[in-house]
N, C-alpha and C positions, 0 to 999 in steps of 0.2 A: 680414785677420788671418792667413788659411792663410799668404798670401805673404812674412809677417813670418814666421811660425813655419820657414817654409823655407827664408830666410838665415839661421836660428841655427843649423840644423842641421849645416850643415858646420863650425862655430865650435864646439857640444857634442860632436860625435863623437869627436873626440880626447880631448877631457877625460873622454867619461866611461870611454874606453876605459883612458886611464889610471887609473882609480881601480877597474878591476877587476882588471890588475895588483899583486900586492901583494910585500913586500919579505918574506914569510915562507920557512918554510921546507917544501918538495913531500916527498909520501911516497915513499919508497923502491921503486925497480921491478924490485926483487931479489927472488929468490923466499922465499915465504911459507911457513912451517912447515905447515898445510895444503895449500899447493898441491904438495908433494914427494910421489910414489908410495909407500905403504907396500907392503911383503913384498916378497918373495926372488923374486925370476923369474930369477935368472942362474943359468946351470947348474954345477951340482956340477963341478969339475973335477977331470979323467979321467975323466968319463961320459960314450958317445958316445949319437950319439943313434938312436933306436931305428930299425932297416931299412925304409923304404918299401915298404908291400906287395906282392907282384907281379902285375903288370899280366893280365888275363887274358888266357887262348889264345887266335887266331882261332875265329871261330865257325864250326860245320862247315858252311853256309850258303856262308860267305865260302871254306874251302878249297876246297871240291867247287866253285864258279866258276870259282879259279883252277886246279884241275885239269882244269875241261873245257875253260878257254881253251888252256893248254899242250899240251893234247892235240891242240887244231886246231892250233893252232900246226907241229906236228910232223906233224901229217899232211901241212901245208901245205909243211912242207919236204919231205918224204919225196916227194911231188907235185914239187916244187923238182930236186930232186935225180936222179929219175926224167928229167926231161926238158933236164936239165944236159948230156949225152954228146952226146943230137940237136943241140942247142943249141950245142955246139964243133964240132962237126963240120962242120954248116952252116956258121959263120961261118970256119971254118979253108978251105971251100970259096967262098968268094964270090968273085964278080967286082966288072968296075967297076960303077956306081952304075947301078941299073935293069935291070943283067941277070936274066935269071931266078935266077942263083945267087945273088945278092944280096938278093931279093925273098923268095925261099925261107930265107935265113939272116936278116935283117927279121923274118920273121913267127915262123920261129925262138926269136927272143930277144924278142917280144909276148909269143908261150907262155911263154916262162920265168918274166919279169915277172908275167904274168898266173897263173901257179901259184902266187907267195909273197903273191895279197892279200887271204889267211885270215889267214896270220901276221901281217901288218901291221894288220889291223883286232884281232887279238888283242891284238898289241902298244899300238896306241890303249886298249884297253878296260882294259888293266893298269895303264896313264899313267894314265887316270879314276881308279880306286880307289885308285892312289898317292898321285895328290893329295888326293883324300878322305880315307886316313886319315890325310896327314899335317895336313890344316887342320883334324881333329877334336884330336889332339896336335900340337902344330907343334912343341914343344922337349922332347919325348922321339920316339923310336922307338918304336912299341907295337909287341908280338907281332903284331898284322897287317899294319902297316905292314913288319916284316919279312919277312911269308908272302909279300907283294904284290911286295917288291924283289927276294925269290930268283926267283919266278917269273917279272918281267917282265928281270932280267938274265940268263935263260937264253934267253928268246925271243930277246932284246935283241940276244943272240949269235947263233943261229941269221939275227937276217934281216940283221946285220951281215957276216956270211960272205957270204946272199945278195946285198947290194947290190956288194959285191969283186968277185964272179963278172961281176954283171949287167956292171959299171961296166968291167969287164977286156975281156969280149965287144965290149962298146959301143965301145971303145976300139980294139981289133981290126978291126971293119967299117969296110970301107970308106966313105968319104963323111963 
């Protein structure tokens, strides 16, 4: 009896899909007097709109950091700079490759290198708090994100002079 009822099946399915079909007429999918937004939200024109308040100052926490990295910084050059004159000297003195003048203007321009890497680890620790505050705001600049940019583009400058020095010297030795 099932298996009689299962070759009808495919013979009623059409018919009765036709007969849920109907030749009337469907509601309208245009919007509804209810469904439309009441009251005014568009603004008065010629009113601007009111200023964004401003952003706070660095915290004194955050300057006194960045004043004591710049301040190594600046020592680290001051140190830099100090040992800049030995450091041409030597290398304006050197010989071929392995002589003692060579060796002595080598270790020279170690010391030199090895005086800016306060500033360079300042300069690292400036890059950190950069990107820190710019991934706490990413599409504004806050007042500390600009405390963080003056002071790490002064260092920035500082070890960028020293790497010209170092990079001139290196250039200059022989070997």
């Amino acid at each position: 009896m099932i298996r009689a009822k299962a070759r009808l099946l495919p013979v009623l399915l059409p018919l009765l899909a036709a007969a849920c079909s109907t030749a009337g007429t469907y509601p309208s999918l245009a919007q509804r007097d209810f469904e439309r937004i009441g009251g005014s939200a568009t603004p008065v024109a010629g009113e601007a709109e009111p200023p964004a308040p401003p952003l706070p100052p660095p915290s004194a926490d955050l300057v006194t950091r960045l004043d004591g990295l710049v301040a190594v910084a600046r020592d680290a050059d001051g140190r830099f700079q100090a040992n800049r004159p030995a450091a041409e000297r030597a290398v304006a003195a050197a010989g071929d490759i392995a002589s003692d003048s060579w060796s002595t203007a080598s270790v020279a321009l170690a010391r030199l290198e090895s005086s800016r890497s306060s500033a360079m680890e300042a300069l690292a620790d400036l890059d950190a708090l950069y990107i820190d505050a710019r991934t706490d705001a990413p599409l504004e600049e806050t007042p500390s994100a600009k405390a963080i940019s003056v002071a790490r583009d002064q260092v920035d400058g500082w070890v960028a002079a020293q790497d010209d020095v170092i990079a001139d010297l290196s250039a200059r030795l022989p070997g």
